[in-house]
Backbone as a chain_set.jsonl record, in Angstrom:
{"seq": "XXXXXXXXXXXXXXXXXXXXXXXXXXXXXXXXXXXXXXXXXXXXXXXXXXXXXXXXXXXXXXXXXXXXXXXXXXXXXXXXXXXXXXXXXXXXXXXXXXXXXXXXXXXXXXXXXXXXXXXXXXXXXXXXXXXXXXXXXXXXXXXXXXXXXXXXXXXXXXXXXXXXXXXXXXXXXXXXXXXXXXXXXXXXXXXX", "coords": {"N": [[-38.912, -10.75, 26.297], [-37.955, -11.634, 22.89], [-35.827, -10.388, 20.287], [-37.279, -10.259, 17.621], [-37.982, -10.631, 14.209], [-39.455, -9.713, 11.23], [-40.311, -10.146, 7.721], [-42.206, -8.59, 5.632], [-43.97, -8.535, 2.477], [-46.107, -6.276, -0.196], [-48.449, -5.776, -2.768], [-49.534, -3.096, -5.082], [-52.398, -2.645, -6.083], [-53.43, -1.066, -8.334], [-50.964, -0.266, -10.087], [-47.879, -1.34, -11.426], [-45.808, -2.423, -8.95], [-44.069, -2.166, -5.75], [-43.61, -3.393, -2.251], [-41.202, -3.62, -0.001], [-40.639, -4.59, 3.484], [-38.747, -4.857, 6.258], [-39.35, -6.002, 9.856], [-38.965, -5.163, 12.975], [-38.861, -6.325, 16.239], [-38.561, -5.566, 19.561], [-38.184, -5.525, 22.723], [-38.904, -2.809, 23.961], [-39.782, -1.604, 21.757], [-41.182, -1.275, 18.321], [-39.454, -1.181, 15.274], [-39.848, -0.616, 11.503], [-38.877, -0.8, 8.436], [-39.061, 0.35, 5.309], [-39.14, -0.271, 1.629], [-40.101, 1.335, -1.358], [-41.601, 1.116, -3.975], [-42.724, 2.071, -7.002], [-44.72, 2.656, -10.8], [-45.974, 4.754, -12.77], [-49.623, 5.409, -12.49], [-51.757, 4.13, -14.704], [-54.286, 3.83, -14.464], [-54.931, 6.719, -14.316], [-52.859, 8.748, -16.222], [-52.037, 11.026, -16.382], [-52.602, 12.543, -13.585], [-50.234, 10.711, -12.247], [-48.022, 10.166, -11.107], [-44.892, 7.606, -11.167], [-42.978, 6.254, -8.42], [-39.938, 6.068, -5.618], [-39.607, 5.08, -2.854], [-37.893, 5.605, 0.113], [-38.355, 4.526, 3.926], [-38.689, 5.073, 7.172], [-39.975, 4.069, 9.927], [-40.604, 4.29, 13.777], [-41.669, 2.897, 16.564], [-42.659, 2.945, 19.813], [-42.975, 0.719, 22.801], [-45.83, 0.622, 23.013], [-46.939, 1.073, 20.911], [-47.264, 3.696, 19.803], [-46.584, 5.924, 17.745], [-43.035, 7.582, 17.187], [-40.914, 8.115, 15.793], [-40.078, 9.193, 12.22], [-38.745, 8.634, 9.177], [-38.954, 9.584, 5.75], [-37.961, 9.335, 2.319], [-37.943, 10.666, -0.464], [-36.786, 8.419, -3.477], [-36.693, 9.48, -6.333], [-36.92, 12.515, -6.936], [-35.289, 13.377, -4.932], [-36.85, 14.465, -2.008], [-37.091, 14.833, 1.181], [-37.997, 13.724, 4.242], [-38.578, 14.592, 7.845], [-39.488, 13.248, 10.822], [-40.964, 13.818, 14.763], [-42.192, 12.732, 17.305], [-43.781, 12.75, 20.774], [-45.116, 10.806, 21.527], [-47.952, 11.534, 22.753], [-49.37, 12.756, 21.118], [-47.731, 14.892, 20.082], [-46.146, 16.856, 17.569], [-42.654, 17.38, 16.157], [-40.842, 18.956, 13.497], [-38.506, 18.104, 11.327], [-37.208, 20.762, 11.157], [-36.883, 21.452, 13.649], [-39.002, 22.826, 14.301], [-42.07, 22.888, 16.408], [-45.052, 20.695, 15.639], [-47.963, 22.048, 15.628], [-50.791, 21.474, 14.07], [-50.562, 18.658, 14.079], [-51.595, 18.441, 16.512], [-52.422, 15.589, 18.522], [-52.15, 13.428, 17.027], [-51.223, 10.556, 17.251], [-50.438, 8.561, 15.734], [-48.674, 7.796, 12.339], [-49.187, 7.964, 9.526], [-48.605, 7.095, 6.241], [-49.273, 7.422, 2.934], [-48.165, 5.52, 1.154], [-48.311, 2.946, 2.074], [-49.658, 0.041, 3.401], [-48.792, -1.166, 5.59], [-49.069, 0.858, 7.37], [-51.754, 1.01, 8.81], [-51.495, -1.067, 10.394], [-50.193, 0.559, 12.631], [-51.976, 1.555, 14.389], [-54.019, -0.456, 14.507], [-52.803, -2.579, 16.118], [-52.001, -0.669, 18.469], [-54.63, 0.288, 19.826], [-56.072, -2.161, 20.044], [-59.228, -2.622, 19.081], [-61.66, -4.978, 20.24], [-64.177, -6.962, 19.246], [-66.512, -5.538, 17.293], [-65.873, -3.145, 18.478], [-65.324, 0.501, 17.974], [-62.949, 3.365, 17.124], [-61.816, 6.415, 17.042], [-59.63, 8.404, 15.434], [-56.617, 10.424, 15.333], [-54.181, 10.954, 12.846], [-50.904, 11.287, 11.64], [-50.74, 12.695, 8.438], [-48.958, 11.529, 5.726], [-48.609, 12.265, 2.261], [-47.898, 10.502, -0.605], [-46.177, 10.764, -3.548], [-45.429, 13.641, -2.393], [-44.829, 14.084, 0.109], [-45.87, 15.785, 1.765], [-47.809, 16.721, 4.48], [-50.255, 16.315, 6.742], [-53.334, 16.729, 9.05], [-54.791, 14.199, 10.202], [-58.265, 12.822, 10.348], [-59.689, 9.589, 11.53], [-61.864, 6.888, 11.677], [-61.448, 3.409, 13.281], [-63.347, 0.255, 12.823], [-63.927, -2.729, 14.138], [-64.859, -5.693, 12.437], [-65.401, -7.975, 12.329], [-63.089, -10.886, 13.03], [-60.87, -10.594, 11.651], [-61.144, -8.497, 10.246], [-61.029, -4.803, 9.748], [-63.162, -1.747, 9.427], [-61.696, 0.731, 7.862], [-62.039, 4.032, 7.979], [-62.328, 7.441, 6.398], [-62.851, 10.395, 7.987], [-63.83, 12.408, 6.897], [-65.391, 11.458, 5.27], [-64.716, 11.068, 2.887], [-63.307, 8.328, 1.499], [-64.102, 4.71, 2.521], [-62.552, 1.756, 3.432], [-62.608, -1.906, 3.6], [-60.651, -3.853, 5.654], [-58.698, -6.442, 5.681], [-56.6, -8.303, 8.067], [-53.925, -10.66, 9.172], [-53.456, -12.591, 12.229], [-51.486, -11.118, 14.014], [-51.935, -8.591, 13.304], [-51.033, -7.514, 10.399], [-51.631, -6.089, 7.239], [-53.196, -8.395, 4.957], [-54.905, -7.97, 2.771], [-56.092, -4.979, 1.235], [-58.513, -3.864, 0.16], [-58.724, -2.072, -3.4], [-56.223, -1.774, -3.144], [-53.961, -2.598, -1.754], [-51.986, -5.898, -1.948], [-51.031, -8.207, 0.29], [-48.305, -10.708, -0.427], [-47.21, -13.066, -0.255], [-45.08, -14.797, 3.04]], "CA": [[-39.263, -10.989, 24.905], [-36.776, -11.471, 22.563], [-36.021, -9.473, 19.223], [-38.077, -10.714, 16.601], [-37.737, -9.643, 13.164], [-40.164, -9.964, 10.247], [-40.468, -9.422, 6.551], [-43.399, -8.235, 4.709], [-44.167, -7.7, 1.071], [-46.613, -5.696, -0.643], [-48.336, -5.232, -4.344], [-50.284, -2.698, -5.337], [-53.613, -3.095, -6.924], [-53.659, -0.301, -9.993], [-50.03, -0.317, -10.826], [-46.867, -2.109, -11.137], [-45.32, -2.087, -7.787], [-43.613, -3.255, -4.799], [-42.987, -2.679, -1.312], [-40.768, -4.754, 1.06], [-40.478, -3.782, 4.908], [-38.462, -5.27, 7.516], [-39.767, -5.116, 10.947], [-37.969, -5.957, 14.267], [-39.929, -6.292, 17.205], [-38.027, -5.605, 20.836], [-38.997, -5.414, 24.267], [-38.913, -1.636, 24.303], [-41.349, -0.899, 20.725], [-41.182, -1.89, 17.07], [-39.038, -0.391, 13.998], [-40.158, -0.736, 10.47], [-37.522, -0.482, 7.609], [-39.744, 0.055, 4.117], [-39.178, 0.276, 0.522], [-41.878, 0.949, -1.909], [-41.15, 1.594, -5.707], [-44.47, 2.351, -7.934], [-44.847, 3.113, -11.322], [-47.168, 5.734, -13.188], [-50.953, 4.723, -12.22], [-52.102, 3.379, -15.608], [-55.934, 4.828, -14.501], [-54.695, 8.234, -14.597], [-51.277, 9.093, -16.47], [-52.004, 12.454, -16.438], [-51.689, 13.232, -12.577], [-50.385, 9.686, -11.054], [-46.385, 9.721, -11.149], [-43.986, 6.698, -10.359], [-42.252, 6.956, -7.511], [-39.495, 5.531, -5.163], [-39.891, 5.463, -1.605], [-37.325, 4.498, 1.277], [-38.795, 4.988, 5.154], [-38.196, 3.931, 8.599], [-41.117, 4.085, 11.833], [-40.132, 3.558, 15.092], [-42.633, 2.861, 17.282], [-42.744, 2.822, 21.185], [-44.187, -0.809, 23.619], [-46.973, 0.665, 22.83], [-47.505, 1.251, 19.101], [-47.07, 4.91, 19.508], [-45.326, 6.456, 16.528], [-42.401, 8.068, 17.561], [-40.027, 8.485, 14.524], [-40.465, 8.86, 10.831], [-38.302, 9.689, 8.37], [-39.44, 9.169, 4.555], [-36.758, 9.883, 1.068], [-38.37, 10.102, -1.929], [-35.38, 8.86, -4.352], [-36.155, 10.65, -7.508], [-36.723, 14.132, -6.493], [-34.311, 13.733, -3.397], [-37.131, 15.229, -0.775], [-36.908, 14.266, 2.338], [-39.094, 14.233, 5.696], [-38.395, 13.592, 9.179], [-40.894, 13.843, 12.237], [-40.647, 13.252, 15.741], [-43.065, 12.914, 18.186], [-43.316, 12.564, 22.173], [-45.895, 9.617, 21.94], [-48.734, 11.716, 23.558], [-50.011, 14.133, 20.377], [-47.105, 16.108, 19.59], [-45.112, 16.484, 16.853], [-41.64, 18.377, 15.811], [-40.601, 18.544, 12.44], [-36.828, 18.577, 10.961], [-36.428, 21.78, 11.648], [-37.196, 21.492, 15.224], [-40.546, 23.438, 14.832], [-43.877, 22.194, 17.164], [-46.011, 20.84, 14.426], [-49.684, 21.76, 16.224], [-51.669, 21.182, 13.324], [-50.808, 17.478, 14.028], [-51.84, 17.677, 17.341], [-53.415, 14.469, 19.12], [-52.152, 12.198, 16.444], [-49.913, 9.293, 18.025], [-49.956, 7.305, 14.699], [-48.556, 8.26, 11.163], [-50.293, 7.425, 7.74], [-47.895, 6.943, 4.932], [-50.048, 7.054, 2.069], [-48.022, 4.096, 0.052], [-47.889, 1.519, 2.516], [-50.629, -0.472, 4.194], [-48.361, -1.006, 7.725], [-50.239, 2.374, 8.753], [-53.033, 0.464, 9.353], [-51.329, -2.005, 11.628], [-49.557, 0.928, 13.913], [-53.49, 2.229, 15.147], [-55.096, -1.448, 15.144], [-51.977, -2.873, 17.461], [-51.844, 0.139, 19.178], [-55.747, 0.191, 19.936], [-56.455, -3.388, 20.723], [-60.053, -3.155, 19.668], [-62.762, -5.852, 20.847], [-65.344, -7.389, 18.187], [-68.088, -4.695, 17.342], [-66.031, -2.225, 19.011], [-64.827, 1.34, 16.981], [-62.44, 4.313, 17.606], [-61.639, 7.702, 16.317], [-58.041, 9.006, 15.865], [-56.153, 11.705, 14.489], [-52.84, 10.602, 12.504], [-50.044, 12.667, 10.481], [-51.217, 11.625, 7.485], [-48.084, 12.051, 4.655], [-48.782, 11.878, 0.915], [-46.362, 9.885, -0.986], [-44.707, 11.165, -3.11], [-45.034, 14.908, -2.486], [-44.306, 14.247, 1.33], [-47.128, 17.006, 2.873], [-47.947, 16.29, 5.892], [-51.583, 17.043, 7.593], [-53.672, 15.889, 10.012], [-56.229, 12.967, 9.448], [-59.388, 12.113, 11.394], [-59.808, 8.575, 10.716], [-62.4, 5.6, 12.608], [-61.282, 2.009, 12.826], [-64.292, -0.543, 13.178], [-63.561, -4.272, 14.189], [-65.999, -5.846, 12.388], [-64.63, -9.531, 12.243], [-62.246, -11.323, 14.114], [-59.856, -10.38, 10.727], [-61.302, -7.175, 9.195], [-61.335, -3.517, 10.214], [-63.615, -1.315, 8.608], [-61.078, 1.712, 7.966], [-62.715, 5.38, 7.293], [-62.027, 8.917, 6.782], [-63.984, 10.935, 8.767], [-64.283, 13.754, 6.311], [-66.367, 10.806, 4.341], [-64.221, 10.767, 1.699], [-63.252, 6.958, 1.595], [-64.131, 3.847, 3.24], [-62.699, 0.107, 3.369], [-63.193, -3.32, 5.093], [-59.254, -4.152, 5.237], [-58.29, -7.429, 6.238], [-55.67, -8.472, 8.799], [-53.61, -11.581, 9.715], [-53.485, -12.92, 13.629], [-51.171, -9.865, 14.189], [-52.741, -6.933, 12.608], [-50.482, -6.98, 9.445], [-52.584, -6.374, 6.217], [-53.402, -9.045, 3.639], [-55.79, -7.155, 1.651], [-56.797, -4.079, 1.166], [-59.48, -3.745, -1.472], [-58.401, -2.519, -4.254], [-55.04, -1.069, -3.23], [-52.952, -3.605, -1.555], [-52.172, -6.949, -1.795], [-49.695, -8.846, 0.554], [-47.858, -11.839, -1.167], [-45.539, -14.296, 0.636], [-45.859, -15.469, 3.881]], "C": [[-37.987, -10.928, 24.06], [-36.319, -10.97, 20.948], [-36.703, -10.679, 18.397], [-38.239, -9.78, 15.16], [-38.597, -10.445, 12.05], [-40.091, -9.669, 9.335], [-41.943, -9.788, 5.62], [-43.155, -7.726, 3.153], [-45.619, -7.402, 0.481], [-46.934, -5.857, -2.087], [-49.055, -3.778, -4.452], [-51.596, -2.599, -6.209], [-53.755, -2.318, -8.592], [-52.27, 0.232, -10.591], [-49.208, -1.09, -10.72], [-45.916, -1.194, -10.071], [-44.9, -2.847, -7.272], [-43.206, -3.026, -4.036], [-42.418, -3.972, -0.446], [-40.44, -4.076, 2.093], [-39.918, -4.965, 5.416], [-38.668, -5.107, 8.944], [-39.364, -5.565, 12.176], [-38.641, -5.33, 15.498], [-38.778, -6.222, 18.55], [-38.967, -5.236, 22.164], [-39.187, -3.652, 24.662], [-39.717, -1.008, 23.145], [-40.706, -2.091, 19.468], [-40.297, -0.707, 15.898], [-39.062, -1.295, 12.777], [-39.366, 0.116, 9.473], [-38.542, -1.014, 6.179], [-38.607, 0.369, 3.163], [-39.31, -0.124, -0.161], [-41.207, 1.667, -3.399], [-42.942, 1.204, -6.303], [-44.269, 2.842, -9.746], [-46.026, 4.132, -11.922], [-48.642, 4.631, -13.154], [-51.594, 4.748, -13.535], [-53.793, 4.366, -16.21], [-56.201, 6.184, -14.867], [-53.68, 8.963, -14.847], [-51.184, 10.035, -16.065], [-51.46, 12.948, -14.951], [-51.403, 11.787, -11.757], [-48.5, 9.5, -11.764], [-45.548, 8.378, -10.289], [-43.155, 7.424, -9.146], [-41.187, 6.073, -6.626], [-39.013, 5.548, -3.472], [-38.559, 4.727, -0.549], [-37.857, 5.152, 2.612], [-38.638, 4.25, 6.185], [-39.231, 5.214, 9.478], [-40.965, 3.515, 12.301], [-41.036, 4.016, 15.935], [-42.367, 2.483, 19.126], [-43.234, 1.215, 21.636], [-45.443, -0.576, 23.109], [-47.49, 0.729, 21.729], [-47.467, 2.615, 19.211], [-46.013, 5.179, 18.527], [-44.566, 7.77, 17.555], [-41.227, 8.932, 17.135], [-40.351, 8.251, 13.267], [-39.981, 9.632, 10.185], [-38.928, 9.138, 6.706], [-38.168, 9.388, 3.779], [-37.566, 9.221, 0.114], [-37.211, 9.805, -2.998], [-35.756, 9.547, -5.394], [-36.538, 11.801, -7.628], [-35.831, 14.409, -5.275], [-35.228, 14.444, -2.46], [-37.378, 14.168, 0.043], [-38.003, 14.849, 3.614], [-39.196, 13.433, 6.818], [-39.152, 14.051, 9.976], [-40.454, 12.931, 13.499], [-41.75, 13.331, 16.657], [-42.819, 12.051, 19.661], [-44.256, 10.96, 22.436], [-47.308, 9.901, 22.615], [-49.441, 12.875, 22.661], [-48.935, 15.184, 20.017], [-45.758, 16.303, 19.213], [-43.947, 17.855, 16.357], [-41.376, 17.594, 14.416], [-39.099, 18.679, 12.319], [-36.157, 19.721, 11.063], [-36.567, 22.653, 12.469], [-38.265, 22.5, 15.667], [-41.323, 22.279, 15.652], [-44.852, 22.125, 15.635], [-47.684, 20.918, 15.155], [-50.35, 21.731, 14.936], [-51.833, 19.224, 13.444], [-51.068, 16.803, 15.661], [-53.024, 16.451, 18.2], [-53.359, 13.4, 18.205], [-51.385, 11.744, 17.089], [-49.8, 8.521, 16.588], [-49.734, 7.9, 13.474], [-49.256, 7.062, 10.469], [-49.612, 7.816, 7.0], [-48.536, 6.367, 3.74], [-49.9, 5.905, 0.984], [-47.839, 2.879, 0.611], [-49.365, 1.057, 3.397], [-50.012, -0.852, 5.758], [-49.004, 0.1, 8.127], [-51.148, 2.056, 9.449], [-52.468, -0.139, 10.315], [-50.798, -0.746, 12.857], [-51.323, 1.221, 14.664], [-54.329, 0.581, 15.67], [-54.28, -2.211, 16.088], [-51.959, -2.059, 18.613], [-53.208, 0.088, 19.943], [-56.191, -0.883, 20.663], [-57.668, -3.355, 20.593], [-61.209, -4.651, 19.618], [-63.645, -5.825, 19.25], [-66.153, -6.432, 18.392], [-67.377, -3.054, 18.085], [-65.088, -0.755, 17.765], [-63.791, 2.375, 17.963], [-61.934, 5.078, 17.022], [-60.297, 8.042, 16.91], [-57.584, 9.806, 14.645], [-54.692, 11.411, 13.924], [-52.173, 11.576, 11.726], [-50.094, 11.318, 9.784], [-49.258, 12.409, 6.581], [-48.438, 11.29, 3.197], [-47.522, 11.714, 0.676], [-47.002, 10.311, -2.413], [-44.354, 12.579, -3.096], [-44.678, 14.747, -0.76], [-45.054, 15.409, 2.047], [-47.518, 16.231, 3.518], [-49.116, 17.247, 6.817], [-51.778, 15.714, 8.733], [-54.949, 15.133, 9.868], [-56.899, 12.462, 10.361], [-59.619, 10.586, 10.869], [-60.973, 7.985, 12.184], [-61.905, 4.23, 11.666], [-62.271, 1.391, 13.575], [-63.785, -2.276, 13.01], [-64.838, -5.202, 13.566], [-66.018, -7.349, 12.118], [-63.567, -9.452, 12.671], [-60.964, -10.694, 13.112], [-59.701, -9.099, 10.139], [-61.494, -5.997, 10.419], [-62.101, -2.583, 9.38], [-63.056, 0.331, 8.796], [-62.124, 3.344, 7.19], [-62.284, 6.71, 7.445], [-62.876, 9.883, 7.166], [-64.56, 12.325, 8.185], [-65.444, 12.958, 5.02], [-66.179, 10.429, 2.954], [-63.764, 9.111, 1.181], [-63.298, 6.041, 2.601], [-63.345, 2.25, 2.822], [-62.398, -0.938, 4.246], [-61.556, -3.873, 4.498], [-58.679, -5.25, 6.223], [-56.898, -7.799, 6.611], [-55.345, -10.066, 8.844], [-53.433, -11.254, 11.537], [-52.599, -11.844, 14.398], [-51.075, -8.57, 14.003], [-51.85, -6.331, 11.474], [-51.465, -6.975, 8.351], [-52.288, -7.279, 5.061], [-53.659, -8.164, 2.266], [-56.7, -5.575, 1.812], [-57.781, -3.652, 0.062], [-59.323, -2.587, -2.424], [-57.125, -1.24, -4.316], [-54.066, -1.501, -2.952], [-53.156, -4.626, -1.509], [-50.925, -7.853, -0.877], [-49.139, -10.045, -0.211], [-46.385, -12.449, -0.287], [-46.195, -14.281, 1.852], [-45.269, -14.206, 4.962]], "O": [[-37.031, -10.255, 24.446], [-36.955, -11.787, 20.281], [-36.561, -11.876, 18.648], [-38.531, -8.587, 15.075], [-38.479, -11.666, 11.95], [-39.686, -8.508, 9.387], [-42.458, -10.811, 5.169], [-42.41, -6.833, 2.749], [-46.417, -8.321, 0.662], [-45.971, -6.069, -2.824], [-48.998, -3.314, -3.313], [-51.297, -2.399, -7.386], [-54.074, -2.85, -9.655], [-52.314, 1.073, -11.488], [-49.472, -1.896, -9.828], [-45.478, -0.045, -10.125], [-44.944, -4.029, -7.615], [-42.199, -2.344, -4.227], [-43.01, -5.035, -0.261], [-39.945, -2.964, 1.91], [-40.427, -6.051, 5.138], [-38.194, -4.072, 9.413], [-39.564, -6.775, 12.274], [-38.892, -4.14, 15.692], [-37.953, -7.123, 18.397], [-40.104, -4.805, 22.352], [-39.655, -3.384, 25.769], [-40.328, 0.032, 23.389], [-40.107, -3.162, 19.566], [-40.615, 0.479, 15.825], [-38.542, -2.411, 12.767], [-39.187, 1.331, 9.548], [-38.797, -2.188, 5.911], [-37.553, 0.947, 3.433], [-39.085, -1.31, -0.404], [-40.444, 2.62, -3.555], [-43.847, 0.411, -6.044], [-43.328, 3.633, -9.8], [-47.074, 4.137, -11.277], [-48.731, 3.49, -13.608], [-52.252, 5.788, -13.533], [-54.232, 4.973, -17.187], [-57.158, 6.705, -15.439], [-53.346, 9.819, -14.028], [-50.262, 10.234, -15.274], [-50.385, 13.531, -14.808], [-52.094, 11.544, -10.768], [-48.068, 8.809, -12.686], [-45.586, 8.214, -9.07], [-42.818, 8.594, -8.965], [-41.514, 4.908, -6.855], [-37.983, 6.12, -3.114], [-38.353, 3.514, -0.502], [-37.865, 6.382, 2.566], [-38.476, 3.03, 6.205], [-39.25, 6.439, 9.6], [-40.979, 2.312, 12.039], [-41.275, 5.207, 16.131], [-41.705, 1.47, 19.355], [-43.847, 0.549, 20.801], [-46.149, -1.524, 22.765], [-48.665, 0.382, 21.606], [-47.854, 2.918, 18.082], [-44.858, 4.752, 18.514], [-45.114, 8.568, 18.315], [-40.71, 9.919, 17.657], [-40.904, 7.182, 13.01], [-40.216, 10.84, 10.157], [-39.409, 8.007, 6.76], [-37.188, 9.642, 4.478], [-37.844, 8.049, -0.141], [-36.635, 10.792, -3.455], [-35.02, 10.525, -5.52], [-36.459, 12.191, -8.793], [-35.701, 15.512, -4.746], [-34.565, 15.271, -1.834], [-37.736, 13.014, -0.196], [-38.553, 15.933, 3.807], [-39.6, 12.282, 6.979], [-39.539, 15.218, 9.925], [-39.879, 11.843, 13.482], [-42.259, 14.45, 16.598], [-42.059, 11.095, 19.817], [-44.044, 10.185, 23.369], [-47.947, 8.939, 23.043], [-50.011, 13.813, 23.219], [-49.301, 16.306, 19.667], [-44.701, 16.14, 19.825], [-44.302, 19.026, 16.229], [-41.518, 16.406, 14.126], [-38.479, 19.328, 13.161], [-34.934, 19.86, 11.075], [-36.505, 23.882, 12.447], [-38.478, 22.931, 16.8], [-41.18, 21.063, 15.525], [-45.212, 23.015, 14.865], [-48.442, 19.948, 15.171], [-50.396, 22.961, 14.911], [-52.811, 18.581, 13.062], [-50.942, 15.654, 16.082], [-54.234, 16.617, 18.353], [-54.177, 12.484, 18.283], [-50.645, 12.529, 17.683], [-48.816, 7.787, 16.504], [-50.62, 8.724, 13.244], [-49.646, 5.916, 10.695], [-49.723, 9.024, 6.793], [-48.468, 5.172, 3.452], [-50.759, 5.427, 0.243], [-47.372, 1.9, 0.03], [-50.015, 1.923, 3.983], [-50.645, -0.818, 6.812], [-49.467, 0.211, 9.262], [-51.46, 2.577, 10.52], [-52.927, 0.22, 11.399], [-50.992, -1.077, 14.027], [-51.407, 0.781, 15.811], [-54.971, 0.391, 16.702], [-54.944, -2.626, 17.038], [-51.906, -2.591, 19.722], [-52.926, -0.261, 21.089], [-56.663, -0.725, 21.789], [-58.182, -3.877, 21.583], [-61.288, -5.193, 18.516], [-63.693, -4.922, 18.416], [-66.619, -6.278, 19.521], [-68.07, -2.046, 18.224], [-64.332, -1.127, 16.867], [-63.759, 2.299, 19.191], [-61.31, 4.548, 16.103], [-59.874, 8.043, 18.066], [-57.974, 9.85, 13.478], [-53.852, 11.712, 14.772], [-52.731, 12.547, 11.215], [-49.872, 10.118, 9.951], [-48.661, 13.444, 6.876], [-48.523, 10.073, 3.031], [-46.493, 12.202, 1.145], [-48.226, 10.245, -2.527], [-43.291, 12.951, -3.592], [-44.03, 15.744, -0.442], [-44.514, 15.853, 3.06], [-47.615, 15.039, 3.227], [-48.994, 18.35, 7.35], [-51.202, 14.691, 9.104], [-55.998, 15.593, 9.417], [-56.394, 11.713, 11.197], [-59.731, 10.472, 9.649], [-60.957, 8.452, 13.323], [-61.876, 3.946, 10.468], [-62.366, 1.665, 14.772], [-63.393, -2.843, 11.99], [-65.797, -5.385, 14.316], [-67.027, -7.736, 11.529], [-62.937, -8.404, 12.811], [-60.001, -10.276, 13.755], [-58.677, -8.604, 9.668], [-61.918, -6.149, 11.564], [-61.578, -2.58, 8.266], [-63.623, 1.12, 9.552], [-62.682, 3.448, 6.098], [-61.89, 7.123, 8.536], [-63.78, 10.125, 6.366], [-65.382, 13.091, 8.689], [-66.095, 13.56, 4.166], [-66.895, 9.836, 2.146], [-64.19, 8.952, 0.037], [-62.66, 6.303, 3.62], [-63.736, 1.702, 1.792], [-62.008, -0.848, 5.41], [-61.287, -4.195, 3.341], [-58.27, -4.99, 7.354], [-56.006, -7.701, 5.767], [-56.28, -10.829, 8.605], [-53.319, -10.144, 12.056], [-53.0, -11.638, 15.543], [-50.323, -7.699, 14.44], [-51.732, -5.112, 11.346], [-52.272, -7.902, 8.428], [-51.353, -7.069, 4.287], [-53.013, -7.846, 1.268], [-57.733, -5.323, 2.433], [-57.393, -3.007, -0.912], [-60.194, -1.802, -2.05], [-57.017, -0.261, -5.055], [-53.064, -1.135, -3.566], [-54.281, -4.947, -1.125], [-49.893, -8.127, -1.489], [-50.101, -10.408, -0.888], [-45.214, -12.248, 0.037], [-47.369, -13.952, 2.024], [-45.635, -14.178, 6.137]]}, "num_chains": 1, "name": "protein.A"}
């Protein structure tokens, strides 16, 4: 196979925003090179701060997350994670993170690629579902838990993404390689 490199862009649905990722595909996994700038969420001044994101996930052949560092630029925090590809993660300062164990996939709360590392990684079948545990990270305080999620194939295009604590659901549509178009009413891709 031979490197392959892509670029994606992003809007966001309830503020002025914009994320661009580069993503370079090799015969040994995938690395994804974001960055996501936001301003204050409009809906709710009070607690919804701008923010400026740079991040890089490096992913295994398999779609296993493997590396992830985040930098918020205007508070300068930072957050790096490592994991073996099999549930288990070390943080930057070479602790065992078990609270995140049995996730293989991170969830970066400002980008819609999260979705693609679990539905590439997964592969599933029309009609079929599956339950997984990801390090979720809020952007832009950078905490870092652990997130039960199900993805449902429910068209040849859509996944019907959920949090298993019941707190949100949505039907989030994919192109022919499981990048997201649309996410209802949080992302929008634009360009090709």
């Amino acid at each position: 196979m031979p490197i392959i490199t892509r670029s994606l862009a992003w809007v966001p649905s309830s503020r002025s925003g914009f994320e661009g990722l580069t993503l370079t595909l090799t015969p040994s996994g995938a690395t994804a090179v974001g960055h996501i700038t936001a301003d204050p969420d409009d809906r709710d001044p009070e607690r919804s701060t701008g923010f400026e994101v740079f991040y890089r996930i490096e992913c295994d052949e398999a779609w296993r997350t493997r590396h992830v560092s985040v930098v918020e630029n205007s508070t300068n925090r930072a957050l790096e994670l490592w994991s073996t590809g099999d549930g288990h993660w070390q943080g930057d300062d070479g602790r065992m993170l078990v609270a995140l164990s049995d996730a293989l996939d991170v969830d970066l709360s400002a980008t819609p690629f999260s979705n693609t590392l679990p539905i590439r990684r997964i592969g599933l079948a029309l009609g079929q579902s599956a339950e997984i545990t990801t390090a979720y990270v809020d952007v832009p305080s950078l905490q870092v838990s652990a997130d039960r999620q199900r993805y449902t194939r429910i068209a040849p295009s859509v996944y019907r993404y959920e949090a298993l604590d019941g707190s949100f659901v949505r039907d989030v549509e994919v192109d022919d390689e499981g990048f997201v178009t649309d996410y209802p009413g949080l992302f929008t891709r634009v360009g090709r």
